[in-house]
Structure formats: C-alpha cells, structure tokens
Biopython code that builds the backbone (N, CA, C, O; Angstrom):
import numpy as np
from Bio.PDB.StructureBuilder import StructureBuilder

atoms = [
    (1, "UNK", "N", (2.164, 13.063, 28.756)),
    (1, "UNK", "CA", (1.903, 14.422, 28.351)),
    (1, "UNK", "C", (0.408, 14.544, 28.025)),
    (1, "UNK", "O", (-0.103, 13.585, 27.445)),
    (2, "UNK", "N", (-0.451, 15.738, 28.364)),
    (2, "UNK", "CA", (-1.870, 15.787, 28.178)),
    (2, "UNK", "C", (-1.678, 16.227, 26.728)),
    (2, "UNK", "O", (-0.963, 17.048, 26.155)),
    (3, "UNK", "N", (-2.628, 15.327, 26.365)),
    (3, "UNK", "CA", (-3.653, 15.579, 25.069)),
    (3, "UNK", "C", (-4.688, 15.503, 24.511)),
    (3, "UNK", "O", (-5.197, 14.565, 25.123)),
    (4, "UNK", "N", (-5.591, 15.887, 23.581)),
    (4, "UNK", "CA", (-7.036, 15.986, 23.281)),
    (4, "UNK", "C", (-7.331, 14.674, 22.749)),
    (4, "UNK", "O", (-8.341, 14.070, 23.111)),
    (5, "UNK", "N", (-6.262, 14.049, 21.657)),
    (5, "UNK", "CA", (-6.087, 13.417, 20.637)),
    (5, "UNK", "C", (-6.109, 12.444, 21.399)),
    (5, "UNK", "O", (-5.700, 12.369, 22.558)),
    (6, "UNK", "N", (-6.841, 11.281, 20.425)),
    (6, "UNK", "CA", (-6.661, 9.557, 20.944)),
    (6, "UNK", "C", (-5.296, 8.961, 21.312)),
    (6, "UNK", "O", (-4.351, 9.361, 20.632)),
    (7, "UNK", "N", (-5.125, 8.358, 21.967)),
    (7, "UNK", "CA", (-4.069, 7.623, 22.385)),
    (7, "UNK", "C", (-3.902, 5.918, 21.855)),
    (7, "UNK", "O", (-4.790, 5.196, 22.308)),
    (8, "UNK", "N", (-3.272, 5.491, 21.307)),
    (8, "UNK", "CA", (-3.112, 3.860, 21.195)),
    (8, "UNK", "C", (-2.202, 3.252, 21.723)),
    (8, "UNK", "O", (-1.156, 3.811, 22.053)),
    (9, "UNK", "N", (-2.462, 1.849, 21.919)),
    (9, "UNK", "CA", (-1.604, 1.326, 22.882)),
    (9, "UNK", "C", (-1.320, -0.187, 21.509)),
    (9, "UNK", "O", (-2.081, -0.756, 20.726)),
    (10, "UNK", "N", (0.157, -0.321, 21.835)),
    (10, "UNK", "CA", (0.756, -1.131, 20.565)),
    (10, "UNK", "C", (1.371, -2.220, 21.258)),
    (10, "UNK", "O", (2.452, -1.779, 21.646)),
    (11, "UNK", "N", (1.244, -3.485, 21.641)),
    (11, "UNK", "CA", (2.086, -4.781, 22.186)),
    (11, "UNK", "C", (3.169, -4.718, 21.310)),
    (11, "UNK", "O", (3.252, -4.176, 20.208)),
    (12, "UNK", "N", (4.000, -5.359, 21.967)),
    (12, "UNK", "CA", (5.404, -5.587, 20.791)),
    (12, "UNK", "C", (5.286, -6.938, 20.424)),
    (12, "UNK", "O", (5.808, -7.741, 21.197)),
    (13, "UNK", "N", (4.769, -7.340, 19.507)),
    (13, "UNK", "CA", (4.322, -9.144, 19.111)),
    (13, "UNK", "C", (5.694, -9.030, 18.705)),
    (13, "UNK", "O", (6.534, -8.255, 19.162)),
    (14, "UNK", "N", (5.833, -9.917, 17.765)),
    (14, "UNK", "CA", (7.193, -10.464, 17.405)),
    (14, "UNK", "C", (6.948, -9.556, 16.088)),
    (14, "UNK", "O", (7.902, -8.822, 15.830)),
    (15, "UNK", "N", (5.761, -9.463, 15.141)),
    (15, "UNK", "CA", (5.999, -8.568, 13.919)),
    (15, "UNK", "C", (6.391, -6.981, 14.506)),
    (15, "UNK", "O", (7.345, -6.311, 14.112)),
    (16, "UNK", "N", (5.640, -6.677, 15.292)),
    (16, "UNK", "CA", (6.068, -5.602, 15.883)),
    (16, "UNK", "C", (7.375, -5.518, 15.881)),
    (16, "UNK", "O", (7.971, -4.951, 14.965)),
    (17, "UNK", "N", (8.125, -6.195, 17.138)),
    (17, "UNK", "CA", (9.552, -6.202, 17.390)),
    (17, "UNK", "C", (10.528, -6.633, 15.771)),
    (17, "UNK", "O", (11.742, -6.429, 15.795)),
    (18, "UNK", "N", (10.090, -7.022, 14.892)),
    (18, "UNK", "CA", (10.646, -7.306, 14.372)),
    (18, "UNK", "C", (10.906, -5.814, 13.265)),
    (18, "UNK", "O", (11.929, -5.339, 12.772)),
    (19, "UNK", "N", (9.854, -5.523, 13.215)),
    (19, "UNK", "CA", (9.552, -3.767, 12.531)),
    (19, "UNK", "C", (10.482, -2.955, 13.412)),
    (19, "UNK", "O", (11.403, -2.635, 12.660)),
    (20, "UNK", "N", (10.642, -2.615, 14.234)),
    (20, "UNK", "CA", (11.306, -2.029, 14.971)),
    (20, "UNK", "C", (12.371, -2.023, 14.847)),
    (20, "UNK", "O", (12.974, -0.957, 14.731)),
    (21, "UNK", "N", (13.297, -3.793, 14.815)),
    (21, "UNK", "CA", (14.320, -3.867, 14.632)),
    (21, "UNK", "C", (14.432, -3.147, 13.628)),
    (21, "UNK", "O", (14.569, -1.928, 13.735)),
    (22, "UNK", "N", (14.393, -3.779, 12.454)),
    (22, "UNK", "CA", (14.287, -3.211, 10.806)),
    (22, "UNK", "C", (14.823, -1.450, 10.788)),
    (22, "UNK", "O", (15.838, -0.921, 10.335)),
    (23, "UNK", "N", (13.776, -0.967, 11.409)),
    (23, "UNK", "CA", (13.565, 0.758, 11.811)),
    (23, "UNK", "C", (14.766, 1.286, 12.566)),
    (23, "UNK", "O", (15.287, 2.374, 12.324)),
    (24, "UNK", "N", (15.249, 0.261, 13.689)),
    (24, "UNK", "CA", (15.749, 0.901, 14.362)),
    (24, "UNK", "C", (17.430, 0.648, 13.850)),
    (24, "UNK", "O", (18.264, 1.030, 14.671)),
    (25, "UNK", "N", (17.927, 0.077, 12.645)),
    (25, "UNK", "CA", (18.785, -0.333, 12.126)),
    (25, "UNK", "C", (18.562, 0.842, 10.620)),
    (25, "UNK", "O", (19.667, 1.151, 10.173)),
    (26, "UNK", "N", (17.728, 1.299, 10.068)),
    (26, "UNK", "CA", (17.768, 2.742, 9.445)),
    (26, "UNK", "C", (17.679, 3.898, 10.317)),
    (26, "UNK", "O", (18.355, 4.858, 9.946)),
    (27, "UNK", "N", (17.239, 3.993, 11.021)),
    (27, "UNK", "CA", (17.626, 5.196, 12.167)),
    (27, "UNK", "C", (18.159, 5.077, 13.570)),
    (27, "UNK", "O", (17.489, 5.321, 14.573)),
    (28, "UNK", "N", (19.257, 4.734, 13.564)),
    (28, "UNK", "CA", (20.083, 4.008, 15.004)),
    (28, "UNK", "C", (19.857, 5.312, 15.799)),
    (28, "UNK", "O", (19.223, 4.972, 16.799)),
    (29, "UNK", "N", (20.039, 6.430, 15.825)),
    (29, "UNK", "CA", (19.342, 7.917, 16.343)),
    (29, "UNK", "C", (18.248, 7.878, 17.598)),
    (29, "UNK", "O", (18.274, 8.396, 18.714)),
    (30, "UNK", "N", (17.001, 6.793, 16.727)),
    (30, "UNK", "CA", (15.797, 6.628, 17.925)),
    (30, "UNK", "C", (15.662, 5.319, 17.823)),
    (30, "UNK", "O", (14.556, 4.817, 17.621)),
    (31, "UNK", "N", (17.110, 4.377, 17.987)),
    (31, "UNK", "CA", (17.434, 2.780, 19.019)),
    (31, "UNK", "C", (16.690, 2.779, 20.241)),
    (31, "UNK", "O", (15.989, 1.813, 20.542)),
    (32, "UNK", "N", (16.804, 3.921, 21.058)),
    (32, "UNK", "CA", (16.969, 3.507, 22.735)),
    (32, "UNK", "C", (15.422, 5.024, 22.672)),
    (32, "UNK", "O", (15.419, 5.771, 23.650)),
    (33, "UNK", "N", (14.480, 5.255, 21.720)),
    (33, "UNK", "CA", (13.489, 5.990, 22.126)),
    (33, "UNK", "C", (12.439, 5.150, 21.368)),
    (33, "UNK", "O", (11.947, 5.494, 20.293)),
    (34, "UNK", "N", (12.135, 3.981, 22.054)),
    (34, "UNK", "CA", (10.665, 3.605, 20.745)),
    (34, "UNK", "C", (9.283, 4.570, 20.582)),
    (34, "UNK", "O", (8.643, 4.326, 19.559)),
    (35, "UNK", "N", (8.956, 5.211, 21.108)),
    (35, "UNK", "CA", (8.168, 5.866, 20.530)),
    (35, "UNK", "C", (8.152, 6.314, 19.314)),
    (35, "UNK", "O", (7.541, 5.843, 18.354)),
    (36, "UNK", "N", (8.967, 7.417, 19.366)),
    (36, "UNK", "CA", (9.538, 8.541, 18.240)),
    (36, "UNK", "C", (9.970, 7.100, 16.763)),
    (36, "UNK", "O", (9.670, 7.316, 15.589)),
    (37, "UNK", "N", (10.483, 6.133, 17.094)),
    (37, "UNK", "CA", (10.813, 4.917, 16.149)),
    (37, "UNK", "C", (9.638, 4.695, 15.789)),
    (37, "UNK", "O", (9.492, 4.741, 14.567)),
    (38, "UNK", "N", (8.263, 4.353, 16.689)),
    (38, "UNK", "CA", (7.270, 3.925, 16.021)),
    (38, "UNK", "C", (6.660, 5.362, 15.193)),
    (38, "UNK", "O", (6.234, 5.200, 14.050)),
    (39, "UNK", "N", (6.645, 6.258, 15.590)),
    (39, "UNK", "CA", (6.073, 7.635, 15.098)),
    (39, "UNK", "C", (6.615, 7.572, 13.320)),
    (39, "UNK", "O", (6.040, 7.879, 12.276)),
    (40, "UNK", "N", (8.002, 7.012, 13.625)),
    (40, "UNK", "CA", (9.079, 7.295, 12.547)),
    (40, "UNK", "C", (8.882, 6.004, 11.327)),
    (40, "UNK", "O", (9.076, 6.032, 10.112)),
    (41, "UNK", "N", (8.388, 4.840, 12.286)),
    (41, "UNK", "CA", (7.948, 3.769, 11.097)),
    (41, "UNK", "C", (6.732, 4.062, 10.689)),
    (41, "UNK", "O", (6.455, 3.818, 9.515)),
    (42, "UNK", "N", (5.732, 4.650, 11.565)),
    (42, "UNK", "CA", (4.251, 5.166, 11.021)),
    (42, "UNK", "C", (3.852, 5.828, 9.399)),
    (42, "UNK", "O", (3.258, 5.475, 8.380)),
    (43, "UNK", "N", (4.592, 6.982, 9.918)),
    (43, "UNK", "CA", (5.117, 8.185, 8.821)),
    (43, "UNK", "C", (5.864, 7.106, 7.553)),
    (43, "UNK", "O", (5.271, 6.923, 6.489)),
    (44, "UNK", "N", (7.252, 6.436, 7.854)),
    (44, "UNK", "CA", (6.899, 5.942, 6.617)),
    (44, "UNK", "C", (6.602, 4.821, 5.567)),
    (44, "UNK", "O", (6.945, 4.597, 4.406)),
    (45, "UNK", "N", (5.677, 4.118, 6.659)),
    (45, "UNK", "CA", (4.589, 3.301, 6.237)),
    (45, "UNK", "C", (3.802, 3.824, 5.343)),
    (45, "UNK", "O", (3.438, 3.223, 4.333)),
    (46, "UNK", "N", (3.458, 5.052, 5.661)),
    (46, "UNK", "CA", (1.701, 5.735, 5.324)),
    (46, "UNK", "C", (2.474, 6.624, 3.998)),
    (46, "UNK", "O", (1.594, 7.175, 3.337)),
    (47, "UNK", "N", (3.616, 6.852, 3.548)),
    (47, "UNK", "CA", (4.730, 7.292, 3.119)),
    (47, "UNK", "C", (4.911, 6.414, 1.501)),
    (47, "UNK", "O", (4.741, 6.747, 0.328)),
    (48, "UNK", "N", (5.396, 4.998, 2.290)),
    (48, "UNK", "CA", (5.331, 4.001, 1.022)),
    (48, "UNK", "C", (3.861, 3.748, 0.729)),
    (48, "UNK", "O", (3.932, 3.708, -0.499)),
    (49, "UNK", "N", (2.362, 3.518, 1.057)),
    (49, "UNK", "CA", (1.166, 2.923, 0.628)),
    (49, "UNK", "C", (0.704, 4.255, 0.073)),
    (49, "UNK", "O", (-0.118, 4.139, -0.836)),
    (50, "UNK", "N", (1.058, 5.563, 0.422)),
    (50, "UNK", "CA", (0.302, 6.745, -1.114)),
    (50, "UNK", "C", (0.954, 6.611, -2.056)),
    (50, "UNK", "O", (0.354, 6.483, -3.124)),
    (51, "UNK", "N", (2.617, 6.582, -2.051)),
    (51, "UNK", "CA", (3.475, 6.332, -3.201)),
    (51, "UNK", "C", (3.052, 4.613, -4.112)),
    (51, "UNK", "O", (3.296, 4.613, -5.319)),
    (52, "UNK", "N", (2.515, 3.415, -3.560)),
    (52, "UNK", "CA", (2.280, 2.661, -3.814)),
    (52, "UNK", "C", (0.834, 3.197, -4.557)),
    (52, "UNK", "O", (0.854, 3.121, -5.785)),
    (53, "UNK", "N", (-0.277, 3.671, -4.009)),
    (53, "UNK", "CA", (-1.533, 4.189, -4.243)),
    (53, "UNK", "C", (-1.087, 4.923, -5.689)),
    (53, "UNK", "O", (-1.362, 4.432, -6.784)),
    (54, "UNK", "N", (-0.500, 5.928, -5.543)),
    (54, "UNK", "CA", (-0.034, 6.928, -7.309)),
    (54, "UNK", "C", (0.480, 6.021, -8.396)),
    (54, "UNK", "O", (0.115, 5.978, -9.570)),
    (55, "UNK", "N", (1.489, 5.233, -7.719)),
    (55, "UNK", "CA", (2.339, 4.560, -8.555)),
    (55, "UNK", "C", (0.693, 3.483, -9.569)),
    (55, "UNK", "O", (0.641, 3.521, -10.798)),
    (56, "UNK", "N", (-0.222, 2.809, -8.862)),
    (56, "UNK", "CA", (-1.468, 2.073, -9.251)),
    (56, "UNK", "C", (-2.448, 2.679, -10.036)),
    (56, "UNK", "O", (-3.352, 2.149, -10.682)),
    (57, "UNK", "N", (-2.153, 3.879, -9.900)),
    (57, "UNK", "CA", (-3.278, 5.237, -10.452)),
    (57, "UNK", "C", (-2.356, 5.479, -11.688)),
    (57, "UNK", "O", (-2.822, 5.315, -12.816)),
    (58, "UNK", "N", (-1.307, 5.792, -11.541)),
    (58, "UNK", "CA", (-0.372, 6.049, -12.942)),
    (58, "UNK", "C", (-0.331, 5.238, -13.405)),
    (58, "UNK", "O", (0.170, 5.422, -14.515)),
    (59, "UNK", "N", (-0.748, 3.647, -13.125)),
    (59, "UNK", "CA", (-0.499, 2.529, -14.491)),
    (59, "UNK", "C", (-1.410, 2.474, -14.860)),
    (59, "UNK", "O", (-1.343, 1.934, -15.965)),
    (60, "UNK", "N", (-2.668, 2.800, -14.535)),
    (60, "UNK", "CA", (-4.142, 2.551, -14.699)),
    (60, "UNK", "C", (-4.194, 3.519, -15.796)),
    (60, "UNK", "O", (-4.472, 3.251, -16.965)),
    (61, "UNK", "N", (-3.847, 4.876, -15.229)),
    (61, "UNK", "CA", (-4.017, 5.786, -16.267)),
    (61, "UNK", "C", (-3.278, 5.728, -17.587)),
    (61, "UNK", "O", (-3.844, 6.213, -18.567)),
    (62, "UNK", "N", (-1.922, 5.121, -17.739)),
    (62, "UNK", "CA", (-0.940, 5.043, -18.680)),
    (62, "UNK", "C", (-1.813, 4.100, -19.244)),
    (62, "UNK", "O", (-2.288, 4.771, -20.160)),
    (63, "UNK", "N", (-2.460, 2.758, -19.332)),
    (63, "UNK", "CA", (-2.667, 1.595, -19.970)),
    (63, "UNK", "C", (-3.982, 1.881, -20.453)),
    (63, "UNK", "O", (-4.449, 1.274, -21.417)),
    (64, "UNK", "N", (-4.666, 2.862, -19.773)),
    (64, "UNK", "CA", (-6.382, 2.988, -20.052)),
    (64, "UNK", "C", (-6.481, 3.414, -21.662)),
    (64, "UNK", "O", (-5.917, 4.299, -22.305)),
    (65, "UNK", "N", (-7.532, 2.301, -22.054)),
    (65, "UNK", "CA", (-7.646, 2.304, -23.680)),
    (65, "UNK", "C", (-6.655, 1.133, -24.489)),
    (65, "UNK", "O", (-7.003, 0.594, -25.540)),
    (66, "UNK", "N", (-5.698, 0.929, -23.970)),
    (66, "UNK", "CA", (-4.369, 0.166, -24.543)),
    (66, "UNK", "C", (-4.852, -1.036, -25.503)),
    (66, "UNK", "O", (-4.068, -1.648, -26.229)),
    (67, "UNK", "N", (-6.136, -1.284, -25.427)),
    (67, "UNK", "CA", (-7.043, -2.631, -25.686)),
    (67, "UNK", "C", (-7.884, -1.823, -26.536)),
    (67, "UNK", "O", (-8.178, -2.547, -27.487)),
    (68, "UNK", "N", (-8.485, -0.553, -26.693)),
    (68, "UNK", "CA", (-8.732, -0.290, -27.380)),
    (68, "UNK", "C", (-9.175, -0.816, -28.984)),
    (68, "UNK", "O", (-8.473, -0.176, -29.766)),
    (69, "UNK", "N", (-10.019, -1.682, -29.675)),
    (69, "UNK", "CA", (-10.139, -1.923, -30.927)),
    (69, "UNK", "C", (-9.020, -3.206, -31.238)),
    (69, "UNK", "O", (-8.223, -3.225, -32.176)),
    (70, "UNK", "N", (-9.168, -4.135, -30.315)),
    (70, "UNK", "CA", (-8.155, -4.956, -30.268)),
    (70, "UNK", "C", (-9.446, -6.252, -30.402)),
    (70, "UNK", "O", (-9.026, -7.396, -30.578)),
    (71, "UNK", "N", (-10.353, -6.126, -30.351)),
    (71, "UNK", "CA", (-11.803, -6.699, -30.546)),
    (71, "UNK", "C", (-12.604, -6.362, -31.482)),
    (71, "UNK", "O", (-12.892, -5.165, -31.465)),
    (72, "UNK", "N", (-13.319, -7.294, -32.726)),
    (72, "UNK", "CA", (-14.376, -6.160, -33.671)),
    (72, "UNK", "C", (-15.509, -5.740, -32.672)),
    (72, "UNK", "O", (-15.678, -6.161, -31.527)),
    (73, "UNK", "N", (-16.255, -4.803, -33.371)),
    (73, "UNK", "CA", (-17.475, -4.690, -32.582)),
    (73, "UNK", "C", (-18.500, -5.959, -32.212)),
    (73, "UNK", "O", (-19.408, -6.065, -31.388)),
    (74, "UNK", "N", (-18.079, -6.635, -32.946)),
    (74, "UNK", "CA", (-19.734, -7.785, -32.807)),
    (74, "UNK", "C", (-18.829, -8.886, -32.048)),
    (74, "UNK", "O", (-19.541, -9.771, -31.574)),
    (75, "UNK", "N", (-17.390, -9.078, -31.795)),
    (75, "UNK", "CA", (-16.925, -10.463, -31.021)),
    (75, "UNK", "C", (-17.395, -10.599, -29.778)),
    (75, "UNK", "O", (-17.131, -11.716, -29.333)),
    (76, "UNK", "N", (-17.891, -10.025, -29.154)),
    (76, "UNK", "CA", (-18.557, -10.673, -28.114)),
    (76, "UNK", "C", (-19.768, -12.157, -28.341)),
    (76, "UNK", "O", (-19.860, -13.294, -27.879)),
    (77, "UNK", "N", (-20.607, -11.214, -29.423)),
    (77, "UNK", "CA", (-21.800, -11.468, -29.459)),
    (77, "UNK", "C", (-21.562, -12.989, -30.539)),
    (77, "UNK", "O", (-22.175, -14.055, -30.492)),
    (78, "UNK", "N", (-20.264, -12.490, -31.605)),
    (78, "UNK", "CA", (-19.866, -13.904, -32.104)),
    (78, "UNK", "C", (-19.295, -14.998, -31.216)),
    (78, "UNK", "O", (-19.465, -16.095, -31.747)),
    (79, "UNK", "N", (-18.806, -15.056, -30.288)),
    (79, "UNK", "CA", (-18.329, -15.278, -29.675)),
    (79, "UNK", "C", (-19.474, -16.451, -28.514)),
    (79, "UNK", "O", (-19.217, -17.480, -27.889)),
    (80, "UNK", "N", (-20.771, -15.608, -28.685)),
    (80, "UNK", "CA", (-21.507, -16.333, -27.316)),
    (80, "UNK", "C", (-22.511, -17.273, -28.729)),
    (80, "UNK", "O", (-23.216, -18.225, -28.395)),
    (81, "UNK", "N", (-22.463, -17.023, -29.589)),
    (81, "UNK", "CA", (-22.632, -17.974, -30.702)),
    (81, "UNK", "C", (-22.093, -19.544, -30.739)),
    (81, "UNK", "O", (-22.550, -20.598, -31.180)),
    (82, "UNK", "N", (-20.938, -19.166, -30.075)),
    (82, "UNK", "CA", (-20.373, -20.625, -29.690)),
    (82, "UNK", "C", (-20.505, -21.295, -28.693)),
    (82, "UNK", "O", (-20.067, -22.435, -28.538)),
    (83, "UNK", "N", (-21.059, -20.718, -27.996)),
    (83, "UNK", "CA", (-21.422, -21.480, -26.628)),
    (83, "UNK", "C", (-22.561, -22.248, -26.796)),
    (83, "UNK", "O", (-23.609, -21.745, -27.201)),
    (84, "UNK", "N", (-22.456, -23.384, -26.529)),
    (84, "UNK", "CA", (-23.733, -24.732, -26.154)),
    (84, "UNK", "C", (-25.023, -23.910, -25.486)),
    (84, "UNK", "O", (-24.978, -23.053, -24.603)),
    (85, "UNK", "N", (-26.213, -24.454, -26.200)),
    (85, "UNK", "CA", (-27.694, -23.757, -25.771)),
    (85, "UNK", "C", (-28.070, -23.833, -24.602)),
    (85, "UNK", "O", (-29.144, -23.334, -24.265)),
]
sb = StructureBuilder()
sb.init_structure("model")
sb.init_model(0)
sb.init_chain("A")
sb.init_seg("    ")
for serial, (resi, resn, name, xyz) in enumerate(atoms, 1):
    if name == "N":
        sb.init_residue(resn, " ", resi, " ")
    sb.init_atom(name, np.array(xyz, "f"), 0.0, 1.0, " ", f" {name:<3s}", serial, name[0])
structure = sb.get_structure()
C-alpha cells in the first residue's frame, strides 16, 4: 500500500518469533496476520514503558524530601573530619 511514512523491515530472530508467539496467544484474532500482531505488540510495548515511565515519576515524586533532616547540618563536613589527610 503507498505511503509517505517510513517503512521498516523486522527479521523474525528467535526473540522476535518468540514475541509473537507470546502476542499471538493474547490475541489469537491476528495468529495468521503478523503485521497487524506486530502493530498490536508495538502499541503495547510503548503502552507498558509510559506506564512504567509515570509509575518512576510517581515514586520519585512520592519519596522526594523523605530524607529530609535525617542528617544535622554540619555531618557531612563532620564526617570528612574522619577521613585520613
């Protein structure tokens, strides 16, 4: 089919084929169309790594400060006091 858009070309290595399987055993539907399967593992690949991405951003944000005053002000500096000259 003509299109403007880049085209890629995907070997079926064994991780490949093995993704597929995986895919094509949650959507038995597009078994016998790999394209639309790879279209369909693409989507939700890119699906789980933003939900993974928020989920990293929401712990960051939940924990930020958590340490907070859990140090005096000067332990660093007491601290490099102990270190050999």
């Amino acid at each position: 089919m003509p299109t403007a858009r880049p085209r890629h070309t995907i070997t079926e290595t064994d991780p490949v084929h093995a993704a597929m399987a995986t895919a094509a055993g949650r959507w038995p539907e597009l078994r016998d169309r790999p394209g639309e399967l790879l279209h369909r593992l693409i989507a939700e690949g890119h699906r789980a790594l933003r939900e993974s991405a928020d989920a990293r951003r929401a712990a960051v944000a939940d924990t930020a400060g958590a340490g907070t005053g859990a140090y005096g002000e000067h332990y660093l500096a007491e601290l490099r006091e102990e270190w050999p000259a």
